[in-house]
C-alpha positions in Angstrom: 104.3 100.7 50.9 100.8 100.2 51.4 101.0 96.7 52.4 103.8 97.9 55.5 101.3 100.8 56.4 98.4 97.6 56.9 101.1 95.6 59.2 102.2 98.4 61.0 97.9 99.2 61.8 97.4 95.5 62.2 100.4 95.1 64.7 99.1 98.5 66.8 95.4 97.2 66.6 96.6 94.1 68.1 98.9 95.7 71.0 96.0 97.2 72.3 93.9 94.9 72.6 96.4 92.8 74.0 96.9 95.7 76.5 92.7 95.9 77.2 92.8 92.4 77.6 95.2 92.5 80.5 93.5 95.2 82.8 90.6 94.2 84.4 88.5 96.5 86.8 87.5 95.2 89.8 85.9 98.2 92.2 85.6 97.9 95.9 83.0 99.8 98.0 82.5 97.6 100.7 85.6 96.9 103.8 88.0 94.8 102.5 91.3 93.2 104.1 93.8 91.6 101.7 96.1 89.0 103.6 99.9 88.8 102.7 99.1 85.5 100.5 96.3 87.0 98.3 97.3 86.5 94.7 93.4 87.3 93.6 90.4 89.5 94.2 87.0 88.2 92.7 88.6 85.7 90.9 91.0 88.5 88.6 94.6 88.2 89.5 96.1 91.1 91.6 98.9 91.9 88.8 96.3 92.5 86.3 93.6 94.4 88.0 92.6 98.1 88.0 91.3 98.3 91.6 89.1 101.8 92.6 88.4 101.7 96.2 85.5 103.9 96.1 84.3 105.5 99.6 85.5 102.4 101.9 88.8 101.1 103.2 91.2 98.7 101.6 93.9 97.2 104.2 96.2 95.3 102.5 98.9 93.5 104.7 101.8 92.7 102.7 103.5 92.8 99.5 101.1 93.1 96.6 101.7 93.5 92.7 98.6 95.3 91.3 98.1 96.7 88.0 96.6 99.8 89.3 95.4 101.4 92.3 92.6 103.8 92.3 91.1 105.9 96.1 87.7 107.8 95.1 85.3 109.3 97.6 81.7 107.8 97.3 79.2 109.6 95.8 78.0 110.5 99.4 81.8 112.0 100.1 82.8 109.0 101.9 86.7 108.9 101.7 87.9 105.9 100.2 90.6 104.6 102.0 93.9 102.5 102.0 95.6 101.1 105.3 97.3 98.5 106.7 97.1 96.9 110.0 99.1 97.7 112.8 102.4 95.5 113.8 101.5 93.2 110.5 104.3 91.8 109.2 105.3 88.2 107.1 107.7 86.4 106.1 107.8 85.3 102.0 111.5 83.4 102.7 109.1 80.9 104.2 111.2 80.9 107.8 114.2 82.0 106.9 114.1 85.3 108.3 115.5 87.0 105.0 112.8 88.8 103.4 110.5 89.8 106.0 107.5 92.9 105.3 106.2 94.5 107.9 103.2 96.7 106.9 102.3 97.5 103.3 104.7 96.7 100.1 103.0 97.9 96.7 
């Protein structure tokens, strides 16, 4: 029993560190445009990072996977902010016309 109990500690020990692992904060606080082929910001990949926009704006024009998505006022009550740009829109079919985003896709 006692050896199953150890596994079972071992096994959740190492899910959660797996899960730490994977998130990695990356905070913005200055202006910051994200075009509808970024993948990265600051060298961590968008699925995996834990983004705080703190008192600035974020526009991001496309279709974006992020692990989370944090808007915080600054410590000086500047909003933080998250736009997109007007009449943006791409085409990921590469031509095709058959999956086209206009605006912002999280």
């Amino acid at each position: 029993m006692r050896t199953r109990a150890r596994l079972a500690t071992s096994a959740l020990s190492l899910s959660l560190l797996a899960c730490s692992a994977l998130a990695q904060p990356f905070l913005i606080t200055t202006t910051t445009t994200f075009g509808p082929t970024y993948t990265t910001i600051g060298g961590v990949p968008l699925a995996t990072a834990d983004i705080t926009v703190r008192g600035t704006t974020l526009t991001m024009n496309g279709r974006f996977t992020i692990g989370s998505l944090t808007i915080e006022r600054s410590p000086g009550n500047a909003p933080g902010i998250l736009t997109h740009a007007a009449n943006t829109s791409f085409d990921y079919s590469g031509g095709a016309g058959t999956d086209i985003v206009s605006g912002l896709d999280l």
